[in-house]
C-alpha positions as MATLAB code, in Angstrom:
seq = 'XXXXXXXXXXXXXXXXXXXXXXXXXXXXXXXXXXXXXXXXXXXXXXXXXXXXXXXXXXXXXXXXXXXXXXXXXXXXXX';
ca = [
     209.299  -18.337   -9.652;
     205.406  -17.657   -9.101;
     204.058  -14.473   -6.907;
     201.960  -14.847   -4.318;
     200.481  -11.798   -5.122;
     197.719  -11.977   -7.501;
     195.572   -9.155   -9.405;
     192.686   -9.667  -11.520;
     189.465   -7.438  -12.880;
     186.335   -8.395  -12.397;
     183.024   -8.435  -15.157;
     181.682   -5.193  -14.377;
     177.832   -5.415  -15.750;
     176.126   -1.475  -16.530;
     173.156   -3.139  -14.325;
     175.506   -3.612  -11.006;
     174.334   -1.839   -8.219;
     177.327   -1.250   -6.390;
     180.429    1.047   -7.757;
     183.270   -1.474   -8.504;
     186.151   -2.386   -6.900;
     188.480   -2.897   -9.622;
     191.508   -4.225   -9.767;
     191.377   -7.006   -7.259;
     193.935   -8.601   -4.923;
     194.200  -11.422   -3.087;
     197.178  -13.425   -2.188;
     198.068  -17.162   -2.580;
     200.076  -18.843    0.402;
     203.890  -19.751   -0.413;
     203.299  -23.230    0.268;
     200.919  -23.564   -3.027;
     204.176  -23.866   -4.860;
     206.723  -25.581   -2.889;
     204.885  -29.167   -3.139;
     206.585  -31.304   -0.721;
     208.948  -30.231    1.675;
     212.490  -30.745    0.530;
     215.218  -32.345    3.430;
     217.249  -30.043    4.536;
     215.381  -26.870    4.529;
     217.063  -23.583    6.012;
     215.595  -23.063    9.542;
     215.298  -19.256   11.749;
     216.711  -19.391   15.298;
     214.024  -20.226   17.205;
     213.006  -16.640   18.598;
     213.448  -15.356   15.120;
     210.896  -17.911   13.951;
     208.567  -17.034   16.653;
     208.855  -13.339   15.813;
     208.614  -14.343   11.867;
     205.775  -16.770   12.490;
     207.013  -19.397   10.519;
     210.719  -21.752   11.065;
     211.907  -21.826    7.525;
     212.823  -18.458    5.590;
     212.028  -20.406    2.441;
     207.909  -19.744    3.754;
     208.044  -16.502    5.131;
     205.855  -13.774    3.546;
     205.157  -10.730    5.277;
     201.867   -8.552    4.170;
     202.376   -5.564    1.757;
     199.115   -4.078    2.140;
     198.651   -3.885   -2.254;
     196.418   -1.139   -2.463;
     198.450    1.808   -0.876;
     200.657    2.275   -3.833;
     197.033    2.939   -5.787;
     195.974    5.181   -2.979;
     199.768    7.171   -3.017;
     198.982    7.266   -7.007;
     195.500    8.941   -6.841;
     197.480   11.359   -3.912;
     199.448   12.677   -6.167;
     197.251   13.480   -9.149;
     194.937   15.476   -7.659;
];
C-alpha cells in the first residue's frame, strides 16, 4: 500500500542564499490511490463522519505534524 506521506531533499546549490530546509514533507491525499470508488464502501455514522470530516474510514487521514519527531530528536542531543 502507498503512504501519503512523502519526504524528499532538495538540490542545495553553495550559491543559495537562504539556509536550507532539508528534508522536505508534503503529503499526497488518500484518494490519489484509490482510483474509482468501489460499491460498497464502509461508511462512519453520520456524526462520526462529521467529526472525522470525511463518510468512509477507507479516506480518513488525520495530520501528524512530520517534523516534531526531528524537533524531539535535536531535543535530546543537545
Amino acid at each position: 500500500m502507498a503512504t501519503s506521506r512523502k519526504w524528499f531533499v532538495p538540490y542545495v546549490g553553495r550559491h543559495d542564499p537562504c539556509p536550507p530546509l532539508t528534508p522536505v514533507s508534503y503529503e499526497t491525499p488518500v484518494q490519489l490511490y484509490l482510483g474509482f470508488q468501489p460499491e460498497g464502501l464502509r461508511q462512519f455514522a453520520p456524526a462520526e463522519a462529521l467529526r472525522m470530516g470525511t463518510l468512509w474510514p477507507d479516506l480518513y487521514s488525520p495530520y501528524v505534524n512530520p517534523y516534531l519527531h526531528l524537533k524531539r530528536e535535536a531535543g535530546s542531543n543537545g
